[in-house]
C-alpha positions as CSV (number, residue, x, y, z in Angstrom):
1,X,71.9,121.1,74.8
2,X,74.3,119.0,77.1
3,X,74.1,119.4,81.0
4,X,76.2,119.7,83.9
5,X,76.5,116.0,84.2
6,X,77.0,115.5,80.6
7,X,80.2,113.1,79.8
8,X,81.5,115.5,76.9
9,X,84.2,118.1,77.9
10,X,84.4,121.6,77.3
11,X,87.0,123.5,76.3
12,X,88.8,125.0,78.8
13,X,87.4,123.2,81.4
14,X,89.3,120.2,83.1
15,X,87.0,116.7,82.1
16,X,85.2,115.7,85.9
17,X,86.9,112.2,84.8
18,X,90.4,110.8,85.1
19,X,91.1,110.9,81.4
20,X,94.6,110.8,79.5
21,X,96.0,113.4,78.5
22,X,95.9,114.9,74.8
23,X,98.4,117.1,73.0
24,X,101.5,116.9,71.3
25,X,105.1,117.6,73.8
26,X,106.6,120.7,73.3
27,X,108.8,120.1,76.0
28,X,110.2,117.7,78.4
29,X,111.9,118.6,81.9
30,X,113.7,117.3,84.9
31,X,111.4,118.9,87.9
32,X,108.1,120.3,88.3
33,X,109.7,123.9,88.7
34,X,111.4,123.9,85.0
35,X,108.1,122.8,83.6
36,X,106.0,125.3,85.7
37,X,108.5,128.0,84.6
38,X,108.1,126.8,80.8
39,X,104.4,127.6,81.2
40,X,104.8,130.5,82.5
41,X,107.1,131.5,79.9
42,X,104.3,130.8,77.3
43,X,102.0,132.7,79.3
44,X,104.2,135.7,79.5
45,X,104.3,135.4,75.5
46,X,100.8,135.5,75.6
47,X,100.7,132.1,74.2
48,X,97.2,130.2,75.3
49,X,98.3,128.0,77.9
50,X,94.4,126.5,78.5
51,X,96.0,124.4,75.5
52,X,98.6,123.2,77.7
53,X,99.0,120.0,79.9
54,X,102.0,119.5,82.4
55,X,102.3,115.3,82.6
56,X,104.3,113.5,85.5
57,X,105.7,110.7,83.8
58,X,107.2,107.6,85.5
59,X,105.5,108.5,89.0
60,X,107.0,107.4,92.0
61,X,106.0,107.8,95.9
62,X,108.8,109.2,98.2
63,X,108.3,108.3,101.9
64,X,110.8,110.6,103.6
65,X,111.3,109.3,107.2
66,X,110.9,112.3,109.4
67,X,111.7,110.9,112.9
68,X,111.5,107.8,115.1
69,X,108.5,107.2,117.0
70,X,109.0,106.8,121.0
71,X,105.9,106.3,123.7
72,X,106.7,109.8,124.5
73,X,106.2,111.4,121.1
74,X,103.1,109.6,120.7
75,X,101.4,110.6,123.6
76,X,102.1,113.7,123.5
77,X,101.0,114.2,120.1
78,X,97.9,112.6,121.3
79,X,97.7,115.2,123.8
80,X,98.3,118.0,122.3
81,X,95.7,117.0,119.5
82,X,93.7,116.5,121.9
83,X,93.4,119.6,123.6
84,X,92.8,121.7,120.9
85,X,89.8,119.6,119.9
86,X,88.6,119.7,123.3
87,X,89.5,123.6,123.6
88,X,87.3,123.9,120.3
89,X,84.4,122.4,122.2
90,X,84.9,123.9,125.4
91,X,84.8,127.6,123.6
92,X,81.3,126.5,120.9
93,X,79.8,125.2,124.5
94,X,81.2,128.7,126.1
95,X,79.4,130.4,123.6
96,X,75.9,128.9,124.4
97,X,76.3,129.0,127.7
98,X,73.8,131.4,129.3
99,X,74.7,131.4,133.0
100,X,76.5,134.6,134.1
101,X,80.4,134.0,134.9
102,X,80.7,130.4,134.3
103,X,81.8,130.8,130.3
104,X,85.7,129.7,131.5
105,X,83.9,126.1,133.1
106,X,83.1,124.4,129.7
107,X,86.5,125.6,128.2
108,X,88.5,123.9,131.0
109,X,86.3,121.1,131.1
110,X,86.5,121.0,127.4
111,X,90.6,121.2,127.4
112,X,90.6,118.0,130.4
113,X,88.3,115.9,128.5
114,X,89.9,116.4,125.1
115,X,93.3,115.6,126.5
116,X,92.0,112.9,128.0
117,X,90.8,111.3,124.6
118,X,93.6,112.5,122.7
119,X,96.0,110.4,125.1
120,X,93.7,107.1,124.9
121,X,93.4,107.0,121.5
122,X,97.4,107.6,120.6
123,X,98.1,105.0,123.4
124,X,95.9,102.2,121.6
125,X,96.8,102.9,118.4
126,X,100.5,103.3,118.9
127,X,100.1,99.7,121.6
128,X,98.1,98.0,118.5
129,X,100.7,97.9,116.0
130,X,103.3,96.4,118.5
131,X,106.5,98.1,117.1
132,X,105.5,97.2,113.1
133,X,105.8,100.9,112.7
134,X,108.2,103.2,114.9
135,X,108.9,106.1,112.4
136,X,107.0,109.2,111.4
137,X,106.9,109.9,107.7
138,X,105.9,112.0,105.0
139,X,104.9,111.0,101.8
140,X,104.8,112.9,98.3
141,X,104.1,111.7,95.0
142,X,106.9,112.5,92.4
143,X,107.7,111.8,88.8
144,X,110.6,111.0,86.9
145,X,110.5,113.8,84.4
146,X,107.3,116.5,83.8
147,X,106.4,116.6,79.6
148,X,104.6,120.0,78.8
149,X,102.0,119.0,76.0
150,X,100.1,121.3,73.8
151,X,97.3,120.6,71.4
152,X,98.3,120.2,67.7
153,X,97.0,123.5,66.3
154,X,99.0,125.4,68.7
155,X,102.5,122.8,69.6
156,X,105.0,124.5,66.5
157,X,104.8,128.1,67.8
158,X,105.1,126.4,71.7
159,X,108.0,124.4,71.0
160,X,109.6,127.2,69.0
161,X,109.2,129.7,72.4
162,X,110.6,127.0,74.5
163,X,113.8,126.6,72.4
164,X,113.8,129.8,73.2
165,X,113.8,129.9,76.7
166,X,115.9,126.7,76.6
167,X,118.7,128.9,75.5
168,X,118.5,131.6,77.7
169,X,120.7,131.5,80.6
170,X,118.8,129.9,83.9
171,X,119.6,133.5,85.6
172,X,118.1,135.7,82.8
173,X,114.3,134.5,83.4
174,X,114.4,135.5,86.9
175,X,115.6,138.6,86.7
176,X,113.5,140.1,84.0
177,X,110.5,139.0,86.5
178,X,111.9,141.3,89.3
């Protein structure tokens, strides 16, 4: 009998563990798309795709510089978060209030305050790191190329549908799905 909290994995089920993958590649592509569109080729085939594992390979993170960051932006960012945490109080404290036509009071009260905070907290944190930092970013973990593996009982027949769908025209996959 194994538990919930065993460390053996069952099939079908992701392990609760970072573990390596296992599998033979049936398949080795550029972007995350063509690989996600391989699988989904299997799956149309009714081939069993629990048996398959899409691996990033050579992972790289991509900081894409969204804009630069001015007093101006950054306080009002600060306020504008701000409010709508302090609107979200004002209206839960709305809610429980029990006096008779004073259910706008906490909301406004609620709005101040949070702006209030919002603008303090953006102003020292943007003031503490004295310029080190004037950008706004975005970051995104990528890999090099995306390898579809397949366990061994299971990798001839999925590399033999994928040279199929390798030599179909790009086109000809999306327009059967329409």
């Amino acid at each position: 009998m194994t538990s919930s909290f065993s460390g053996q994995n069952r099939p079908g089920v992701p392990p609760r563990l970072p573990t390596p993958p296992t599998g033979w590649p049936i398949g080795s592509y550029g972007t995350y798309e063509e690989a996600q569109r391989a699988v989904d080729f299997l799956a149309d085939d009714d081939f069993p795709v629990q048996e398959v594992t899409i691996v990033g390979v050579d992972l790289m993170l991509v900081e894409r510089v969204t804009g630069r960051l001015t007093w101006g932006r950054v306080l009002g960012t600060g306020a504008a978060s701000g409010a709508w945490f302090g609107l979200f109080v004002g209206v839960l404290l709305s809610l429980f209030n029990t006096s008779p036509g004073a259910s706008l009071g906490p909301i406004v009260a609620g709005l101040g305050v949070g702006v209030a905070f919002g603008l303090i907290f953006a102003a020292v944190g943007y003031g503490s790191a004295r310029g080190k930092r004037d950008f706004q970013s975005a970051s995104q973990l990528v890999a090099g190329r995306y390898d579809v593996l397949c366990q061994p009982r299971s990798a001839e027949r999925g590399r033999d549908l994928l040279a199929k769908l390798a030599m179909r025209p790009s086109d000809a996959g999306k327009a059967g799905k329409d």
